[in-house]
N, C-alpha and C positions, 0 to 999 in steps of 0.2 A: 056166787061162784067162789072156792076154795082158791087159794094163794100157792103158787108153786116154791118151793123150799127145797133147799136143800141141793146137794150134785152126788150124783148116783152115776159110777161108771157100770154098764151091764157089754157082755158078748155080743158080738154080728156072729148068727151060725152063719153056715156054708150056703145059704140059701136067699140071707141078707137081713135075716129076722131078727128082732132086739127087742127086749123086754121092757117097756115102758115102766118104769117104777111106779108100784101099786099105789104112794101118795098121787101122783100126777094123774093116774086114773081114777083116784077118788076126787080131785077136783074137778075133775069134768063130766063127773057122772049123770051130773045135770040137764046136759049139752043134745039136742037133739041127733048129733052125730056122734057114734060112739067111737071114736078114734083121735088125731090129732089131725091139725095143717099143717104143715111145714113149706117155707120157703127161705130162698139162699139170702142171708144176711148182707143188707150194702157195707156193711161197714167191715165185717170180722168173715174167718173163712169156716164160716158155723149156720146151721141151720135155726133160722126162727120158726117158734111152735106157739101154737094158741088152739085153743075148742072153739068151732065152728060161731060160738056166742060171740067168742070175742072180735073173729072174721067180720063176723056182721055189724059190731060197733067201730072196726076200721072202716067198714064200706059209708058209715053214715059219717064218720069224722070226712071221709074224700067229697060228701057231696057239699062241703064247706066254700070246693074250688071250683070256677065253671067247670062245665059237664066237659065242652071240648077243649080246654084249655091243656096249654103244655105240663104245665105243674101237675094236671088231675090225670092225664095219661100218663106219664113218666112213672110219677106214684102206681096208678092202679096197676101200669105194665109191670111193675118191679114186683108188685104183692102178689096180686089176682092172676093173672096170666103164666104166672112160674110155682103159683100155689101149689101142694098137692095133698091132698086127701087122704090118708093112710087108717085105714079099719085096724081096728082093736080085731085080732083071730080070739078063740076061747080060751086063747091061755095069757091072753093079756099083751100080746107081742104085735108088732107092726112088720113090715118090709120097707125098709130103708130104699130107694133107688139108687141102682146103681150109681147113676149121674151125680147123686143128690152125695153119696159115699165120697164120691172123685173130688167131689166140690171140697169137701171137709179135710177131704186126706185120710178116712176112718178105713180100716182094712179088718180087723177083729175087735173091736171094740168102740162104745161110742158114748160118752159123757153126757147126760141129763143135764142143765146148771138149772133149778128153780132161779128167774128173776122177778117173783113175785106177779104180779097178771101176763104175764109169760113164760115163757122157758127156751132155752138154746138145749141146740147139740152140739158138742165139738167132738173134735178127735183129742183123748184124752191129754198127750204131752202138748198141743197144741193149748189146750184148756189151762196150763199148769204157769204157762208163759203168759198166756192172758191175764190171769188172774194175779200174777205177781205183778205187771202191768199196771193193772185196775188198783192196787194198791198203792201201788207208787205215787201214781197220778191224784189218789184220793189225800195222801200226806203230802205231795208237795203244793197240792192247790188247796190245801184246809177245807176240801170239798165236806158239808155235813146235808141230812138231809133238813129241806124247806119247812118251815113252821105250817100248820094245819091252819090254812085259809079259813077252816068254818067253826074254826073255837072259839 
């Protein structure tokens, strides 16, 4: 599976459709469903995305927790149950949900962010505050990333 990179702001036409930026579509070309999942992020007011592969490797990290347990519901309710499936049309474009829109705040436009085996959508000024955020937080906690365990 290809790495999401990069933040691509594209149009909501009138109808709710957005162009998936053609890298994001080349990472998931692999993916037995050719579209994205998207669901509403616990933490930010942004939609999480991953190809159907990646869905199926969260399903095997939840059955880590009992089957009926509070933590393995909560989890799967949050992911699985508010998931949504959105098909690639032939011009490479999805349909946003309405709901899925309200959630973000997005009205004509909606921001890609590659975060490497995933990706977000924001609404683009919402994205802009995020990210100046995410810096801050990275200098003032000397945050780097982790040494490669398998070196």
């Amino acid at each position: 599976m290809g790495l999401f990179l990069s933040t691509y702001v594209n149009k909501i036409d009138g109808k709710g459709r957005v162009s998936v930026p053609a890298t994001f579509r080349a990472a998931l070309a692999a993916n037995p469903f050719q579209g994205i999942v998207v669901f509403r992020s616990r933490s930010h007011q942004a939609l999480e995305g991953f190809g159907m592969d990646d869905m199926t490797e969260i399903a095997q990290r939840l059955d880590h927790f009992d089957l009926f347990s509070d933590t393995q519901d909560d989890l799967a309710s949050m992911i699985f149950a508010e998931a949504r499936q959105l098909p690639f049309d032939g011009d490479g474009r999805i349909v946003l949900p309405e709901d899925l829109r309200g959630f973000c705040g997005m009205s004509d436009k909606a921001a890609f962010v590659g975060m490497g085996r995933k990706f977000q959508i924001w609404e683009p000024e919402a994205l802009e505050k995020r990210l100046a955020d995410a810096r801050q937080n990275v200098q003032d906690k000397g945050l780097t990333v982790p040494p490669n365990k398998n070196a």
